[in-house]
Structures are given as C-alpha cells and as structure tokens.
N, C-alpha and C positions, 0 to 999 in steps of 0.2 A: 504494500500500500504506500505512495509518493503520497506524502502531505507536505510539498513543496510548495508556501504558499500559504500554506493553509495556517491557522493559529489557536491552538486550543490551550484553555485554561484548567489547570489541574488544582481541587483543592488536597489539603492535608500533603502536599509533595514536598516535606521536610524530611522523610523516609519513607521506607518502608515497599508498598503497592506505588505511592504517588511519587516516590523517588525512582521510582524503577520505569514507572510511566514515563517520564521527562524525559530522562534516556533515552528511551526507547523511539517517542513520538520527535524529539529532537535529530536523531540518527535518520528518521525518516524524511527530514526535511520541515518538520513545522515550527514554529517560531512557540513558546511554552512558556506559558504566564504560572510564574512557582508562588500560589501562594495557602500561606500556614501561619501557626500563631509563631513557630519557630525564625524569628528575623535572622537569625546567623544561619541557620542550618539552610534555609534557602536563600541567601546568599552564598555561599559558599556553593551550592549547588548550581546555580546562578552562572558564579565563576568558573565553573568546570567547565557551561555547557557555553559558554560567552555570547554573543550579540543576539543569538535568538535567545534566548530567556532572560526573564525579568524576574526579580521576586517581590513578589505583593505581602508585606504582613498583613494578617487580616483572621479576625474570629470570625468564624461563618455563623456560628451562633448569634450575629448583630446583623440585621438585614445592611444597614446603613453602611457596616464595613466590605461588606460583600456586594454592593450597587460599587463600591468608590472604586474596589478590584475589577470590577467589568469594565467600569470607566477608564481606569487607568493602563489596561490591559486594549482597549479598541483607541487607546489613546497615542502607545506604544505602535503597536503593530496595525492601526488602520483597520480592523474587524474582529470578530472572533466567530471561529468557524465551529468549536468541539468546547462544549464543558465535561469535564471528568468529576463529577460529584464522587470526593473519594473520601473527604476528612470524617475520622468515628472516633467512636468509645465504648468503652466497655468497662471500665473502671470506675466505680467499686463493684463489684460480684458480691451481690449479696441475695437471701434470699429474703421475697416480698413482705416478711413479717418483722425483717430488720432493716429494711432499707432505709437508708435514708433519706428525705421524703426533695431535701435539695440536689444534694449527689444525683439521686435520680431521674429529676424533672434537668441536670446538666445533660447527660447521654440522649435525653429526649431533646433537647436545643440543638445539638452538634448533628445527630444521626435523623434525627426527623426536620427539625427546623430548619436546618442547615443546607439540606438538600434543598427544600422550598425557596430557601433565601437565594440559593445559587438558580434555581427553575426559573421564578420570580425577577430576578436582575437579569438573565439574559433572551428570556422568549419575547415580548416586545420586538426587538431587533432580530433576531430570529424570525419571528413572523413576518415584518415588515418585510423582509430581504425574503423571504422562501424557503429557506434552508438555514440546513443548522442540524447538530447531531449533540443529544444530551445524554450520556452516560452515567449511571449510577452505579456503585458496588453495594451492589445486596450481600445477601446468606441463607444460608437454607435454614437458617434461623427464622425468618419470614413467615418461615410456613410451618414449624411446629416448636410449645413450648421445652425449652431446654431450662434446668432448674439451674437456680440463681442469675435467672440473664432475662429476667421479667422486662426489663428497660431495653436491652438489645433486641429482643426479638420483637417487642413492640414497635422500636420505634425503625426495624429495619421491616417491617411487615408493610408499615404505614409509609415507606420508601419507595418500596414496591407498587403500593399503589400509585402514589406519586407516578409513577412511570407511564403507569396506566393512563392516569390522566393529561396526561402531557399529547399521547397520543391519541388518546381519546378529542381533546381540544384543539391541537393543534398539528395532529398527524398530516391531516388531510391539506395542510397550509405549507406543508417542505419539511416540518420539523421531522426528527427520528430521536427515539428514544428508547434506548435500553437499560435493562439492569442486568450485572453480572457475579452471579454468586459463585466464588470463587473457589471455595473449599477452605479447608485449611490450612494458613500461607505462613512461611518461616519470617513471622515478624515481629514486632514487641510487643503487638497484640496479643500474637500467643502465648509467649513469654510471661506477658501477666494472667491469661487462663492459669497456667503450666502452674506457677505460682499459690491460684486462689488452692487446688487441690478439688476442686466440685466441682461433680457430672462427670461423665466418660469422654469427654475433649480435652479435660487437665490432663487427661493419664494417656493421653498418645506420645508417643516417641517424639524425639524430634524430628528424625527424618521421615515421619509420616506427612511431614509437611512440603506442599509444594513450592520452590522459589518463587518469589515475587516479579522475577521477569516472563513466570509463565501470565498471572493477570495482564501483564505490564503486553505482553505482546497481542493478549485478545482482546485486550481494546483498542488496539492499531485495526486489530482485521475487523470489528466492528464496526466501526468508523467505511465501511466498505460495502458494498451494496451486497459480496454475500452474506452479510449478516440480517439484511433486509426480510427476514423471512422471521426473524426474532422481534420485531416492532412492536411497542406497546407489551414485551412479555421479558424476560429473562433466559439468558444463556448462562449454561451452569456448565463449570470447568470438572466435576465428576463425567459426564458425558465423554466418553472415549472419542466419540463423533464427532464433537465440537474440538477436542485437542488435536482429532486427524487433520479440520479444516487448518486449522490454527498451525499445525505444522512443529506441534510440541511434542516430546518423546517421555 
C-alpha cells in the first residue's frame, strides 16, 4: 500500500501499536501526525522519522485538545487522509465491586470518549472532501465480559459501535471505517495485565503474544480497498485469513 501523499494521524503513538504504526505508515510514504500525552516520547519518535512526522501532545480525553491536533496536523501537512484511533487503558484492573468509581469513568474518557473526540474532530472535513478512512483498535473484549476489565470491555464494546456509526452516517459520503481487534500484542499493556494476576490473559506466556508490527502492518492494508469488505465491522488478527491477506507469518 503507497501512502505517498497521503497523511494520517495516529493517537497514543508514544509506543507500543501506535509507535509501530508511525513506522510502518511513514516507511510507506505518509506524512504521520504523533500525537500522545507523552511530549518527549513522541518527539523523539518524531526525530527518528524526520520531516514527515510531527508530534502533537495532546489528551484525547479533552475534545478541545484533540480539535487543536486535527488542526495542527491539516495545518502541517495541508489534509488528513487516515485517523488511527489507537490511544487506551486498562489501568487499574479491578473488579466492579472495588472499583474505583474515578479511575474508572478515566478508561471510559480515553477508550470511549476519546475515540469520539478523535471521530468528532475529523468527519466534518472528511465529509466535506469525500473520503477519508477512520480506524479504531478494538478487542475481542467488545464482545464478551472478561473479569476485572468491567471499564475495558465497556468502553471498547461502545468503540465498536462507534465504528458502526460512523458508517452507518457517513459511509455512504466517502468515509470508511474500521475497527481492529488485534489479539494479544507484546506491549505495556500487557505487561500490566501480566502484573494484575486476574482472569486467564495475566497467565499467558509472553510469547503468546503477537509483535506490535503485526497491528502496525494491518492497518496499512486496511487503509486499502481490500479491506473494503470489513466497512462498518471489524477485522480480527486471530483470523489466519486476515494474516494470509496481510502477508504476516
């Protein structure tokens, strides 16, 4: 996939899935707006990838800062062609009877809000123009309770719909939207599952986990009209079928 040209914004690309994006979608030729709450880490990412990337600090949890990064990013680079709705949380793991009632209305700002704030700031212009491609990272969290992740799966459930909607309202105007649930990716993410010790996803090995350059590479071929058959739904990196298209091993 040539996205020479082309300019998509990555949120949470301080590590991890969205550092391995930048890479990736940079290698390919698009110009990649890094932004994260982390100001040095995407600088420094920034620096690696030189004149096409920019780093925007920005909490996606504030609509406001997330309008100023679309801004600043069609400001830079003259459009934006791809949002990578990727920044999450999961931190603190607890279960529903101890949660904490702020901690977990935050994982619902970053993982549900956040994606809207990023939908919200770029469909507009997206519209207007015709096209436009909005990617989200799901989980198969989505779709059934997993104990102590009452806030993850909630608010990646309500992600998902988001997705839906996007093409529901705006499919038929140029937009494309997908969600990608990914599996489980060797990141700091998991790292703090590994950690909490609850449910059967703390106690996988490490290398049960997939690298983060395999997400990183199936949202380049998303971005791609064979992915067009996944619109308004989710591509899931357990699928062998989807890693054959994808060209991952």
């Amino acid at each position: 996939m040539n996205m020479q040209g082309k300019t998509v914004l990555i949120t949470g690309a301080s590590r991890g899935i969205g550092a391995s994006a930048a890479r990736v979608f940079a290698k390919a030729g698009a110009n990649v707006a890094l932004v994260a709450r982390n100001e040095q880490a995407v600088a420094e990412l920034s620096g690696e990838l030189g004149a096409q990337a920019l780093a925007i600090p920005c909490d996606v949890s504030r609509y406001w800062e997330m309008e100023k990064a679309v801004n600043a990013c069609v400001e830079a680079f003259g459009g934006l062609d791809v949002l990578i709705n990727n920044a999450g949380a999961i931190e603190p793991i607890s279960h529903l009877s101890d949660a904490d009632p702020e901690a977990w209305g935050h994982v619902i700002d970053v993982n549900l809000k956040g994606v809207f704030h990023g939908m919200r700031a770029v469909l507009p212009r997206m519209i207007a123009e015709g096209s436009g491609t909005i990617l989200t990272i799901g989980s198969g969290a989505a779709h059934g309770p997993v104990e102590a992740w009452s806030h993850y799966c909630s608010s990646k459930a309500g992600a998902l719909m988001l997705t839906r909607m996007v093409d529901k309202e705006a499919g038929e105007k140029g937009v494309r939207a997908i969600s990608l649930s990914p599996g489980t990716v060797a990141t700091q993410m998991q790292r703090d599952i590994k950690a909490s010790g609850i449910n059967p996803i703390s106690q996988l090995a490490w290398e049960d986990h997939i690298p983060p350059e395999w997400p990183a590479e199936t949202l380049l071929w998303m971005c791609s009209p064979a992915a067009d058959a996944y619109l308004g739904a989710e591509v899931s990196l357990r699928d062998e079928g989807i890693r054959a298209q994808v060209g991952l091993s």
